[in-house]
C-alpha positions as CSV (number, residue, x, y, z in Angstrom):
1,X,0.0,0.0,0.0
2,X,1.2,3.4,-1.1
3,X,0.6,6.3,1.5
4,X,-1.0,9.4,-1.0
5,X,-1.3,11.8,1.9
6,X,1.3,14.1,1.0
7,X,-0.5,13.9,-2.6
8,X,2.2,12.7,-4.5
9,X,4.1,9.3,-5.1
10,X,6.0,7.2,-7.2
11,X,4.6,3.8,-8.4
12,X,6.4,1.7,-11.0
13,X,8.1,4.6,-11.8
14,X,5.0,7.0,-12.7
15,X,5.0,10.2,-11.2
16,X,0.9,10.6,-10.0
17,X,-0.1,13.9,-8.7
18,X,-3.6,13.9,-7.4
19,X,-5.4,17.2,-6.9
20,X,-6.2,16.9,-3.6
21,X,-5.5,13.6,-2.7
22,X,-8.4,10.7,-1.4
23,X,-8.9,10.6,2.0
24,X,-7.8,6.9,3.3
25,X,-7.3,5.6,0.2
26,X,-3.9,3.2,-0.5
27,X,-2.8,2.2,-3.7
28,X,-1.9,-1.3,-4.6
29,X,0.1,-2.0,-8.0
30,X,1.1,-5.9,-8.4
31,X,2.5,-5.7,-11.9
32,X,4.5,-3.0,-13.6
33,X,2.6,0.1,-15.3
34,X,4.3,0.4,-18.6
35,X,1.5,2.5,-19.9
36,X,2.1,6.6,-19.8
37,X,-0.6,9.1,-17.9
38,X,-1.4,12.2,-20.2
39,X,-4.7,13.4,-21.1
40,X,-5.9,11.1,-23.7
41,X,-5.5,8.3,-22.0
42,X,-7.7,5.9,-21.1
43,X,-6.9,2.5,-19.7
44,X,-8.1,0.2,-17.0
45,X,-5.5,-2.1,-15.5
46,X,-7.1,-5.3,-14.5
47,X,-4.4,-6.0,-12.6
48,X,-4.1,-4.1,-9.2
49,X,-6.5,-1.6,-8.3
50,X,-5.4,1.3,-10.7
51,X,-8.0,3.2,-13.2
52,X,-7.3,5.5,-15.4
53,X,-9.8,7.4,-17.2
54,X,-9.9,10.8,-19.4
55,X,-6.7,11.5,-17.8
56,X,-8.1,11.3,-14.4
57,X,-6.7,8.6,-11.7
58,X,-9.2,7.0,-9.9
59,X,-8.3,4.7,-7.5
60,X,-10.5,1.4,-6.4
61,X,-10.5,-0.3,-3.3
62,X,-11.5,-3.7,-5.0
63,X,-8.7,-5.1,-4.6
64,X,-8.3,-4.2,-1.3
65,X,-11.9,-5.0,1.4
66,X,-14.9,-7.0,-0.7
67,X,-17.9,-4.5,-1.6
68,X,-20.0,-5.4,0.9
69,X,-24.2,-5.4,0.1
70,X,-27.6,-5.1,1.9
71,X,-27.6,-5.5,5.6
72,X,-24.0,-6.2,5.7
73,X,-23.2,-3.1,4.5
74,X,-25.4,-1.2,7.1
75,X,-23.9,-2.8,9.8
76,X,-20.3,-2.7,9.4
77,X,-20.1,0.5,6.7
78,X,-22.5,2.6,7.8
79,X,-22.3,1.3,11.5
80,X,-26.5,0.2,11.6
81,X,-27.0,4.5,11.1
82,X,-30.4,5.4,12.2
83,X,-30.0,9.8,12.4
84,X,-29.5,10.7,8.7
85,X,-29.1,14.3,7.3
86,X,-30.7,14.2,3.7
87,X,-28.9,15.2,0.8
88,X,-30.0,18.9,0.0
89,X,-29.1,21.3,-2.9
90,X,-26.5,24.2,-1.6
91,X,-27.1,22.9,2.1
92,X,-25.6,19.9,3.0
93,X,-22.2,20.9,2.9
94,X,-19.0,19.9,4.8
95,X,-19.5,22.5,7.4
96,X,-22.9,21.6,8.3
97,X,-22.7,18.0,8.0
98,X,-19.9,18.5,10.5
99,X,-22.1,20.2,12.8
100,X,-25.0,17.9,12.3
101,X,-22.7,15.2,13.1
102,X,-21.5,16.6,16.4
103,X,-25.0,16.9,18.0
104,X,-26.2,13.5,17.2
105,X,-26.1,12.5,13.3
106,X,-24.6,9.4,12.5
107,X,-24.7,9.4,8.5
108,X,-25.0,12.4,6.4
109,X,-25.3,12.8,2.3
110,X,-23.5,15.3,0.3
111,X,-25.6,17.7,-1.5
112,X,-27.7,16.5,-4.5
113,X,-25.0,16.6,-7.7
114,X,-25.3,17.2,-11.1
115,X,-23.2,13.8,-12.5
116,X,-22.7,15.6,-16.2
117,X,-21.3,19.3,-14.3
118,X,-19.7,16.6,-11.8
119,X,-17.7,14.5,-15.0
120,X,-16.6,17.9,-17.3
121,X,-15.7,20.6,-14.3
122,X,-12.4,20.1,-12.1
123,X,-13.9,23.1,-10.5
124,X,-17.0,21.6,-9.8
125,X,-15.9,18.0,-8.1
126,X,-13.3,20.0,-6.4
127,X,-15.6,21.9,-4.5
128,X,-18.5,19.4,-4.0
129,X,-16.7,17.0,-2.7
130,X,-12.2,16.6,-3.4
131,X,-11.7,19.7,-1.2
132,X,-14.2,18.3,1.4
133,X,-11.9,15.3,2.6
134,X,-12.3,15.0,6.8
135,X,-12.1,12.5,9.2
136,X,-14.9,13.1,10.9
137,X,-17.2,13.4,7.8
138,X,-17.5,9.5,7.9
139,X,-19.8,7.6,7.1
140,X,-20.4,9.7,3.8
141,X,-23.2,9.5,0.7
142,X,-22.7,10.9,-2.4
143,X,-25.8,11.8,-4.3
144,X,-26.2,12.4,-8.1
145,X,-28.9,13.0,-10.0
146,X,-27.8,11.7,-13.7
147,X,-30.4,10.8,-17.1
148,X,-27.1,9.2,-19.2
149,X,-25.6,6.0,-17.4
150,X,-22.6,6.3,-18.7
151,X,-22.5,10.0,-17.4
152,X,-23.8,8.2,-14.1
153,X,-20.9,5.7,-13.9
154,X,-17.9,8.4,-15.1
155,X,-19.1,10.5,-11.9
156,X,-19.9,7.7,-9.4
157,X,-15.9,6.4,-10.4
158,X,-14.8,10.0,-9.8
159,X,-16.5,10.4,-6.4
160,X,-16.0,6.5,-4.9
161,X,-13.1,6.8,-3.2
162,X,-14.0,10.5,-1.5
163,X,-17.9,8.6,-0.1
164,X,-19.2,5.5,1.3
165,X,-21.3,4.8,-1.2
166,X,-23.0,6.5,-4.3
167,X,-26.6,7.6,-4.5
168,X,-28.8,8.0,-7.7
169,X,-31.6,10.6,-6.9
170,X,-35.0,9.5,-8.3
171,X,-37.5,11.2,-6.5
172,X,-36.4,15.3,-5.7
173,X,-39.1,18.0,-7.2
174,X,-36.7,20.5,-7.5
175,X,-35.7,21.6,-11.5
176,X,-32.3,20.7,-11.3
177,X,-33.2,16.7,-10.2
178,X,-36.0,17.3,-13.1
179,X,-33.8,17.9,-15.4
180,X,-31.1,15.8,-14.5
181,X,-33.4,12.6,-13.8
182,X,-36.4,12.1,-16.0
183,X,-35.8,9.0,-17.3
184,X,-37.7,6.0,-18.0
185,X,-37.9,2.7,-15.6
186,X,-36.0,0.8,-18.4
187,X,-33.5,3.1,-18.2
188,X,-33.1,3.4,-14.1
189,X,-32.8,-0.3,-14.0
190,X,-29.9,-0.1,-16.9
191,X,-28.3,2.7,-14.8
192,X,-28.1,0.5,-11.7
193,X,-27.2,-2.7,-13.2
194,X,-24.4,-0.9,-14.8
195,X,-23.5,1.0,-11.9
196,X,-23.6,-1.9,-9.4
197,X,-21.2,-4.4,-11.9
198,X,-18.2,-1.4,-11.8
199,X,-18.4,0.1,-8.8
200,X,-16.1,-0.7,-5.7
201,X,-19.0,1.0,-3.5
202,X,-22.7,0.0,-3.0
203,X,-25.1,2.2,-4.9
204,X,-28.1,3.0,-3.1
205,X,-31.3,5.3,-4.2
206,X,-33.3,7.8,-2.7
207,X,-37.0,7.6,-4.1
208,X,-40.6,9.4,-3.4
209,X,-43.9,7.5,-3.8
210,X,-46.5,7.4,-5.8
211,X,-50.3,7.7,-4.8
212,X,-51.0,3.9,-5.1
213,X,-49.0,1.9,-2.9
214,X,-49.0,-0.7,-5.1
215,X,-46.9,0.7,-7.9
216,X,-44.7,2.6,-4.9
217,X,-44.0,-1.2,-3.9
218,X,-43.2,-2.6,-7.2
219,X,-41.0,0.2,-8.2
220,X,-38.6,-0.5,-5.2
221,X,-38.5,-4.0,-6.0
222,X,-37.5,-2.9,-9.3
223,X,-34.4,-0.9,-7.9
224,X,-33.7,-3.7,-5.7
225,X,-33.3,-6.4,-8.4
226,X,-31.3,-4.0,-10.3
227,X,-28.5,-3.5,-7.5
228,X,-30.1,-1.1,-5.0
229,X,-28.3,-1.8,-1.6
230,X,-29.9,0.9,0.4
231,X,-33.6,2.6,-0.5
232,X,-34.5,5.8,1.3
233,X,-38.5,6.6,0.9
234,X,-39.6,9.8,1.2
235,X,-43.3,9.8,1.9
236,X,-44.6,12.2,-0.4
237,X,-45.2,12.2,-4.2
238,X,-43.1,14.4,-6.5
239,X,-46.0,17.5,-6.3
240,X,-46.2,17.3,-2.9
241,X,-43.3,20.9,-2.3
242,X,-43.5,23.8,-1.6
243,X,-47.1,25.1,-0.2
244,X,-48.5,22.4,-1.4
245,X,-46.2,20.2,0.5
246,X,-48.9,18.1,3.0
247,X,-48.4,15.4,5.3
248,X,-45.9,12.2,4.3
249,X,-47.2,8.8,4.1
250,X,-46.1,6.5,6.5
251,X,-48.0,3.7,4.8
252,X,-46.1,3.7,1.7
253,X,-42.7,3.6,3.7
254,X,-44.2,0.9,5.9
255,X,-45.4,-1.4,2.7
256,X,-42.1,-0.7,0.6
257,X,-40.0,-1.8,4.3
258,X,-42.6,-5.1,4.0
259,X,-42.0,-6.1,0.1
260,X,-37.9,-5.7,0.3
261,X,-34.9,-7.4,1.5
262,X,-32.5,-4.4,1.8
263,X,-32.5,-1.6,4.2
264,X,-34.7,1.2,4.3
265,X,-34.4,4.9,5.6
266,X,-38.0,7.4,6.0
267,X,-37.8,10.8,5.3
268,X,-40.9,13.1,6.0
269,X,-42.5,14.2,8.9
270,X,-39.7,14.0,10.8
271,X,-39.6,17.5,13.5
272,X,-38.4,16.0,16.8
273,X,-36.4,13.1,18.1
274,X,-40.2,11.9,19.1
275,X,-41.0,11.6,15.2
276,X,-38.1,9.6,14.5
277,X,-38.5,7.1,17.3
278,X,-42.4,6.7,16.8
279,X,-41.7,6.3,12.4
280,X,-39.1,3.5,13.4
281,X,-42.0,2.0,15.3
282,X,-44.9,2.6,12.7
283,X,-42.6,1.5,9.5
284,X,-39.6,-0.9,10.8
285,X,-36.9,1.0,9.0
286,X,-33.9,0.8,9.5
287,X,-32.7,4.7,9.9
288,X,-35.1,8.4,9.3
289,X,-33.7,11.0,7.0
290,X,-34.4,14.7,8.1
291,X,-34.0,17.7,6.1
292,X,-36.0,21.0,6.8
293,X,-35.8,19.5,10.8
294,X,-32.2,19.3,10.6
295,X,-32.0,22.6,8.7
296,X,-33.9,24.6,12.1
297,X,-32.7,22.5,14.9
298,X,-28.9,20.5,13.7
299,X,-29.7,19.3,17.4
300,X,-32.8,17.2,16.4
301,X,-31.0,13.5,17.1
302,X,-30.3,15.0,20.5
303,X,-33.9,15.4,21.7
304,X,-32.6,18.6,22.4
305,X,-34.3,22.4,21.6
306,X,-30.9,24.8,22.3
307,X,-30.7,28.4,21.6
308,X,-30.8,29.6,17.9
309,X,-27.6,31.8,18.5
310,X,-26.0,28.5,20.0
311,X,-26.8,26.3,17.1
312,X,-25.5,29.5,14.7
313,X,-22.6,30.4,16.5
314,X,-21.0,26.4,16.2
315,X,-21.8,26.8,13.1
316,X,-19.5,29.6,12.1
317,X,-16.8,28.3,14.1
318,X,-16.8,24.8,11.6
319,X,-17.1,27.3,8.9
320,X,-13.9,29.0,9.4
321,X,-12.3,25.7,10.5
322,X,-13.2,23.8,7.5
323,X,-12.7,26.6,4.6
324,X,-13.9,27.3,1.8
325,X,-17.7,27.8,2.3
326,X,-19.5,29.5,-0.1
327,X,-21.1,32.8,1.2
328,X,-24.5,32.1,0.0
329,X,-24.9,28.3,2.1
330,X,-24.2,30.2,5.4
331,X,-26.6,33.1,4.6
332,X,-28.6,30.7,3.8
333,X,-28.2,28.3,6.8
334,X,-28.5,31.4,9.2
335,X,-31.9,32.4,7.8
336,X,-33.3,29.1,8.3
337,X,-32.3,29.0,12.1
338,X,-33.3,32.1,13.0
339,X,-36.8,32.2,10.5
340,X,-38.7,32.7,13.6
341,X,-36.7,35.7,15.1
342,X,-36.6,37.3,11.8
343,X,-40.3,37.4,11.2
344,X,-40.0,39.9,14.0
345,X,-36.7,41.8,13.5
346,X,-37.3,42.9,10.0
347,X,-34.8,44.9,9.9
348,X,-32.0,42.6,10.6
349,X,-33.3,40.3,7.9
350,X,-32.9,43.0,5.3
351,X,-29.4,43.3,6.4
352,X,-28.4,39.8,6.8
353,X,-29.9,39.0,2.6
354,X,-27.4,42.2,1.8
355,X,-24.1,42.0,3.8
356,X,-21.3,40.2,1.5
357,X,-18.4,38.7,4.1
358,X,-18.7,36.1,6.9
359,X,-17.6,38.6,9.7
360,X,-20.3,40.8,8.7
361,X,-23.2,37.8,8.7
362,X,-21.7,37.1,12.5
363,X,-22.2,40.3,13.1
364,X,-25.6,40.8,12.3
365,X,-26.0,37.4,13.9
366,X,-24.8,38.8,16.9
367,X,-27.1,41.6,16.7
368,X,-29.9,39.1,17.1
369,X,-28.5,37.4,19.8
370,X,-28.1,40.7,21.7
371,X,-31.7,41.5,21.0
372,X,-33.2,37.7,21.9
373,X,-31.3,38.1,25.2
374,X,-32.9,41.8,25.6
375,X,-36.2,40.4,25.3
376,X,-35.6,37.3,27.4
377,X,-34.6,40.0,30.1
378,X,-37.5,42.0,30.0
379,X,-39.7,39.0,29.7
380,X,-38.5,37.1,32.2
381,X,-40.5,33.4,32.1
382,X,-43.0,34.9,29.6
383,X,-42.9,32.3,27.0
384,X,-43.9,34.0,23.3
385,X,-46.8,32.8,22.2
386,X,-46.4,35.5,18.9
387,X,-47.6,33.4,15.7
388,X,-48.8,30.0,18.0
389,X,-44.7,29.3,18.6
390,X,-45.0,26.4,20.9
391,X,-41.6,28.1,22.4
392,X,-40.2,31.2,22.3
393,X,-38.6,32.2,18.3
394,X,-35.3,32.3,19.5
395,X,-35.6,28.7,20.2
396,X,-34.5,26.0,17.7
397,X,-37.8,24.7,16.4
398,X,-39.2,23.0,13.5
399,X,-41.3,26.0,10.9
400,X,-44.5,23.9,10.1
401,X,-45.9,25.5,6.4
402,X,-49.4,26.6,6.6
403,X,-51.4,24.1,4.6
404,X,-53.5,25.7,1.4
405,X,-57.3,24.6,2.3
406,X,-57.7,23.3,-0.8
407,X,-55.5,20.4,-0.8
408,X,-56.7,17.2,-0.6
409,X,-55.4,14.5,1.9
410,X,-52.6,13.4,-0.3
411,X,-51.5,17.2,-1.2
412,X,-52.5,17.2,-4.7
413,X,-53.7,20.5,-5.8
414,X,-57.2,21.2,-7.0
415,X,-57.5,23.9,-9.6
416,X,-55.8,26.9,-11.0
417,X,-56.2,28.9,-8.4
418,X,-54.0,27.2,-6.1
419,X,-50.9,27.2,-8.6
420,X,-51.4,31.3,-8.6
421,X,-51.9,31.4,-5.0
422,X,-48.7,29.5,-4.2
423,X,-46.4,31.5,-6.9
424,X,-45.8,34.4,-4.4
425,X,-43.2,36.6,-4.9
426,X,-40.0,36.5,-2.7
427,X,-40.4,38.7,0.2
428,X,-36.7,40.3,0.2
429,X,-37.8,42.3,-2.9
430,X,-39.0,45.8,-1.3
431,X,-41.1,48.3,-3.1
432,X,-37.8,50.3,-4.6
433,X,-36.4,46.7,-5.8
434,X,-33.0,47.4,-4.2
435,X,-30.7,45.0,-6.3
436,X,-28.7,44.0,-2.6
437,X,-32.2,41.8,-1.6
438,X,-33.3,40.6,-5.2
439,X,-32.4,37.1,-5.7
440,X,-29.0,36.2,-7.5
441,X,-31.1,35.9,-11.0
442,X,-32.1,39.5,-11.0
443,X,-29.4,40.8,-9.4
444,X,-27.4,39.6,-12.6
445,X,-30.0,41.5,-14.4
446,X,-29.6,44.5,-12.3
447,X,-26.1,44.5,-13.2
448,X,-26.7,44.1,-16.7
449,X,-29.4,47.0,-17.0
450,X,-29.1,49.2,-13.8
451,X,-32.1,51.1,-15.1
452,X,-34.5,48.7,-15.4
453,X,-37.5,49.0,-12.4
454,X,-37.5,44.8,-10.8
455,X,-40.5,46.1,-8.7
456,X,-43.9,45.3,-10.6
457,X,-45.8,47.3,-8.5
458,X,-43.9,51.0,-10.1
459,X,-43.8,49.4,-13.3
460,X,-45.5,51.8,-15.8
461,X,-48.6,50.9,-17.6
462,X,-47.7,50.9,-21.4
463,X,-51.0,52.3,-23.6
464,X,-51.6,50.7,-27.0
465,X,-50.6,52.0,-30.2
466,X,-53.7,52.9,-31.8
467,X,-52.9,50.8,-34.9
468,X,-50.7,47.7,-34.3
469,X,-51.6,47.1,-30.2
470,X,-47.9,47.4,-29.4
471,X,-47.2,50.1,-26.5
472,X,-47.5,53.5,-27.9
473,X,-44.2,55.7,-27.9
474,X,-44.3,58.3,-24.3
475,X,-44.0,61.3,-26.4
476,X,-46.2,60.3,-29.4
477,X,-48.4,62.8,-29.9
478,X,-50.3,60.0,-32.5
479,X,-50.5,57.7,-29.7
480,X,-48.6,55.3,-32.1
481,X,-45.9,53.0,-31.6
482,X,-42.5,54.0,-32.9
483,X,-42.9,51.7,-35.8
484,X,-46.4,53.4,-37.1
485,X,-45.2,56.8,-35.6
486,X,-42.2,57.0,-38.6
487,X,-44.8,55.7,-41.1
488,X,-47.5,58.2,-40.2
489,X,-44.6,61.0,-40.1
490,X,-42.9,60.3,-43.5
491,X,-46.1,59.5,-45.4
492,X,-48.3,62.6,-44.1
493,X,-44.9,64.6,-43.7
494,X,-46.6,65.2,-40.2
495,X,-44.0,66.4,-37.4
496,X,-43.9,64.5,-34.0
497,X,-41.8,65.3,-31.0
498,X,-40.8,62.3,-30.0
499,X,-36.8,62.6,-31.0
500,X,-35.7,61.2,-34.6
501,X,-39.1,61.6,-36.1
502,X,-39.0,64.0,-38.9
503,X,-41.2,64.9,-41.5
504,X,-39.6,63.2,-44.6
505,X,-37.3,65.7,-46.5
506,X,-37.2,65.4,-50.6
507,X,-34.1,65.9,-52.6
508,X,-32.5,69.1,-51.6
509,X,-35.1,70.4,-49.8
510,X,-33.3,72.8,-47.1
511,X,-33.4,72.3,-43.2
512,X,-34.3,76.2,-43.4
513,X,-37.8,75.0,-45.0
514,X,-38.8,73.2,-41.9
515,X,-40.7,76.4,-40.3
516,X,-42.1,77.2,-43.3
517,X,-42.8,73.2,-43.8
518,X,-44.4,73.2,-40.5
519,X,-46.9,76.7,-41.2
520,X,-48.0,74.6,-44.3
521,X,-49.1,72.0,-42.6
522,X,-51.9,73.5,-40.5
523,X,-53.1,74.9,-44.2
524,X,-52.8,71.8,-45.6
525,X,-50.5,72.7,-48.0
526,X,-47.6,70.3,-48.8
527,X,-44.0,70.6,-49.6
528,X,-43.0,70.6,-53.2
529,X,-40.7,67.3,-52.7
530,X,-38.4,68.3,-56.2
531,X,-35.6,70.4,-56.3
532,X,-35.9,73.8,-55.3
């Protein structure tokens, strides 16, 4: 075994620089390597546990420990995990696994990636997941949500020897998992099948249901026979987010548990360390996945409720201990756990959506803290009831969603008016549309046209051309568009204000003329267009 932890070593007399190395990852070469390593190589050596592909080394530890499968593989990999962090877009990064893991998580997921961005950007698998290397981040997921399994497999080799094991995402309703995963059953099973035969990892999925238990069922026993070794349920159907996101069903988990022999992880519904014990109970699976629980309260496998500013606090700390973390995942985290303070302190919120550094989201941070502990002072044991909190909002709670009261038990909406009632605007964006709380998207815009009003609430209210419909020019005087404006002007040699529209001038005809051009309009006269 070759020790890579300085990053670079000899082996059969190749010179292999990896960029950064794998964490506990040996090499083992038991035959000389007479091939060369440049960037249009690409060789498998089926002896040893060397791959080479596109120029990139990826390592396998097949030749060293037997993949193991099923059950076996929750017991001794992931150590029979029970508390899992889900796999969430832009959230479920090192820093706040880390934290997570501290206060009671036992398996956590990287966030969801996209396997074709994942296989062409160095960049992109640097970030996501080569510079994210830590001892404690163990056991370790990797999800990808992939339509092309080939594109699947060139990722899931790229990331095995940085994870645990390598997820395929089939059930997330958000548009990049849309995008990346509409594919057909034939296809998933292909995917695994393929997946499952090269890797030295188990692959394991992460699915939502459907509204007949029946075809829920058969569709995990379809992943299972094609090399699923671990199936996390998530209890709603795919149109289930959102406002319309409505209660999970336990009863799909529980009957998709029944019908297969691998384990299975719950996700929904989960809010306290109460939920999780009583879903084990209901559904006999194995572990419970939270996400939006784990997102307010990282202390949810505790049983425990701390302070917001405690959680938060922590959480900086890991962030400037584990470096780099992208500005916009710990704004983001920070909103979530203090969402309840914030409703109140509007002010602070506007200032935590614009401040651009770390030091100056701790400080405003801070500033909530200090003002928490104000009220706590003056309050004394008054608990805040303000919005039906069961505890005070500087508390680390779960947000429950107001349910729409049109939805029906399974969350399906009914109806148009739903859809328009649930496309709200976001509620950073004040009247003035200030480009520092627009979302990323328009602030792009912004920069791109700093004129242009974002706010459609000042937006003015364009009339109609008289003619053509489109939206008549400001200064017409025709009430035209610019297009029937210039027509009406050089056909009628009529004169109109708004700038570059002239009466059509004949050959020679002076710019002297024009008063004289204009009196003989009123008289209906018109212009000699000839020589003069």
């Amino acid at each position: 075994l070759v020790n890579v932890s300085a990053g670079k070593r000899s082996i059969s007399g190749l010179i292999v620089e990896l960029h950064p190395p794998p964490h506990n990852v040996g090499f083992q070469c038991q035959g000389v390597l007479c091939s060369c390593l440049n960037a249009s190589l690409f060789a498998r050596f089926a002896i040893g546990a060397l791959t080479v592909s596109n120029g990139c080394l990826i390592s396998s530890r097949s030749a060293m420990m037997p993949k193991l499968q099923a059950f076996e593989f929750w017991r001794k990999t992931l150590n029979e995990a029970r508390y899992v962090v889900a796999p969430m877009v832009d959230q479920s990064e090192l820093a706040w696994r880390l934290l997570s893991r501290r206060h009671g998580a036992q398996l956590c997921y990287t966030p969801m990636l996209h396997a074709q961005v994942f296989v062409r950007d160095a960049n992109y698998r640097r970030e996501n997941l080569y510079s994210e290397v830590c001892e404690e981040d163990r056991p370790l997921i990797a999800q990808f949500c992939a339509n092309d399994p080939e594109v699947f497999l060139q990722a899931a080799l790229l990331a095995q020897d940085y994870c645990d094991a390598i997820d395929l995402n089939l059930g997330c309703p958000q548009m990049i998992a849309k995008r990346g995963t509409q594919i057909s059953e034939l296809v998933v099973e292909g995917t695994l099948l393929l997946a499952h035969q090269k890797l030295s990892v188990p692959i394991t999925c992460k699915i939502r249901v459907f509204e007949e238990i029946e075809k829920t069922v058969g569709y995990a026993q379809m992943l299972e026979k094609a090399g699923c070794q671990l199936l996390t349920v998530h209890g709603r159907t795919k149109d289930q987010k959102g406002a319309m996101t409505g209660i999970a069903s336990w009863e799909h988990i529980k009957a998709v548990r029944k019908a297969v022999n691998i384990p299975v992880f719950a996700n929904g519904n989960i809010h306290h360390l109460s939920d999780v014990e009583r879903c084990i109970q209901e559904t006999g699976v194995q572990g419970v996945m939270s996400a939006e629980g784990n997102l307010h309260n990282p202390a949810l496998f505790e049983g425990r409720s701390p302070p917001v500013w405690e959680m938060a606090e922590e959480y900086l700390e890991v962030v400037k201990q584990y470096p780099p973390c992208s500005l916009s995942y710990v704004r983001a985290h920070l909103f979530k756990l203090w969402h309840h303070t914030l409703q109140i302190h509007q002010d602070l919120r506007e200032e935590l959506a614009k401040v651009k550094t770390l030091q100056a989201l701790a400080d405003v941070s801070k500033q909530l803290e200090l003002r928490c502990q104000e009220e706590m002072a003056n309050r004394k044991d008054v608990e805040d009831k303000e919005g039906n909190l069961p505890l005070p909002h500087w508390i680390c709670q779960p947000y429950i969603r107001p349910a729409p009261k049109q939805l029906t038990t399974n969350g399906s909406a009914q109806g148009s008016e739903l859809r328009k009632m649930v496309c709200q605007k976001r509620s950073l964006e004040d009247l003035d549309g200030a480009a520092e709380v627009l979302s990323k998207n328009k602030q792009k815009k912004k920069s791109r046209n700093p004129h242009k009003n974002f706010c459609t609430q000042q937006k003015p209210k364009y009339l109609k051309c008289e003619q053509c419909g489109n939206p008549k020019g400001n200064k017409c005087v025709f009430n035209l568009c610019r297009g029937c404006c210039k027509k009406k002007a050089f056909k009628e040699v009529a004169d109109c204000p708004k700038p570059g529209l002239r009466p059509k001038l004949g050959p020679g005809l002076k710019p002297n003329l024009r008063s004289g051009l204009r009196s003989n309009l009123g008289s209906g006269l018109r212009p000699n267009p000839g020589p003069v």
